[in-house]
C-alpha positions, 0 to 999 in steps of 0.5 A: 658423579663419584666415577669422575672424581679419581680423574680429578673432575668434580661435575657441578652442573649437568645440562642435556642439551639434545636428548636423543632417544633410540629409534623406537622409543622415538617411534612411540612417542610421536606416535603418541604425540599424533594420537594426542593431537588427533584427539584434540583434533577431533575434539575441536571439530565436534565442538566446530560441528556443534558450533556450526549447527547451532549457527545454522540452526539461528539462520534458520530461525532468523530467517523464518522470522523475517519471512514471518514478519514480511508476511506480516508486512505484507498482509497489513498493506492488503488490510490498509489497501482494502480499508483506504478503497473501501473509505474512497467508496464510500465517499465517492458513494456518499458524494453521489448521494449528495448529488443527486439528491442536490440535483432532485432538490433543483428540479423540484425547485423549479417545477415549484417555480414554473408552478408558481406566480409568474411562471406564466411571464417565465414561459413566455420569456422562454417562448421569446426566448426562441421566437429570438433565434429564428429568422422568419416564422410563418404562422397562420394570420386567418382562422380560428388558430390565427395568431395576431402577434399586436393581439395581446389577449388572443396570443396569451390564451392561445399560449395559455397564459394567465393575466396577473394582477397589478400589485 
């Protein structure tokens, strides 16, 4: 700053405290500043779209690996289901078997019994047994088929009973 020194001013420090540019170079740069900042711009939303687009594309994922796994899910409880029913079945059937073959057992048991020694007094008790409910039998006292309830003999041959023999 040599042209202030005739006047006696020696300049040390020059400090630019608002700076204003003409019109147009003010024109430009801002509107370099908004290219600038228009291309930020764009840049940050391609990368948000790439961002995004990924994001969309795990939910997707993701969600067709839950479904997956609820198929899955859903497919090892008709397993179970169909396994549990199939076991029920067969114990049920089993159980039935052993039933019936139970009962089988018991009607050969007694038809071997009512075979045996002494099935001859188990009829009879069987035959008193319904002599007992009722109140007044009429039977044939004459004839051939009389029945004499104080003949022993005749009333067991008449119910084909066999004697046993005193042990």
């Amino acid at each position: 700053m040599k042209e202030l020194e005739p006047y006696g001013l020696e300049v040390k420090q020059v400090l630019v405290r608002y700076f204003r540019y003409t019109d147009e170079i003010q024109k430009n740069i801002e509107e370099k500043k908004l290219k600038d900042q228009l291309v930020f711009k764009n840049q940050a939303e391609g990368r948000a779209a790439i961002e995004g687009a990924q994001l969309k594309k795990m939910i997707q994922e993701g969600q067709a690996s839950v479904g997956i796994k609820l198929q899955e899910g859903s497919a090892y409880i008709t397993k179970k289901d169909a396994d549990r029913d199939l076991y029920v079945r067969t114990k049920h059937a089993e159980a039935d078997l052993l039933i019936k073959l139970a009962e089988a057992r018991k009607t050969q048991l007694r038809n071997d019994a009512l075979q045996g020694a002494g099935s001859d007094r188990m009829v009879g008790l069987k035959l008193a047994e319904v002599y007992k409910g009722l109140e007044l039998v009429v039977l044939p006292s004459d004839g051939p088929n009389g029945v004499n309830p104080l003949d022993l003999e005749r009333t067991m041959k008449l119910l084909e009973l066999k004697r046993q023999e005193a042990r």
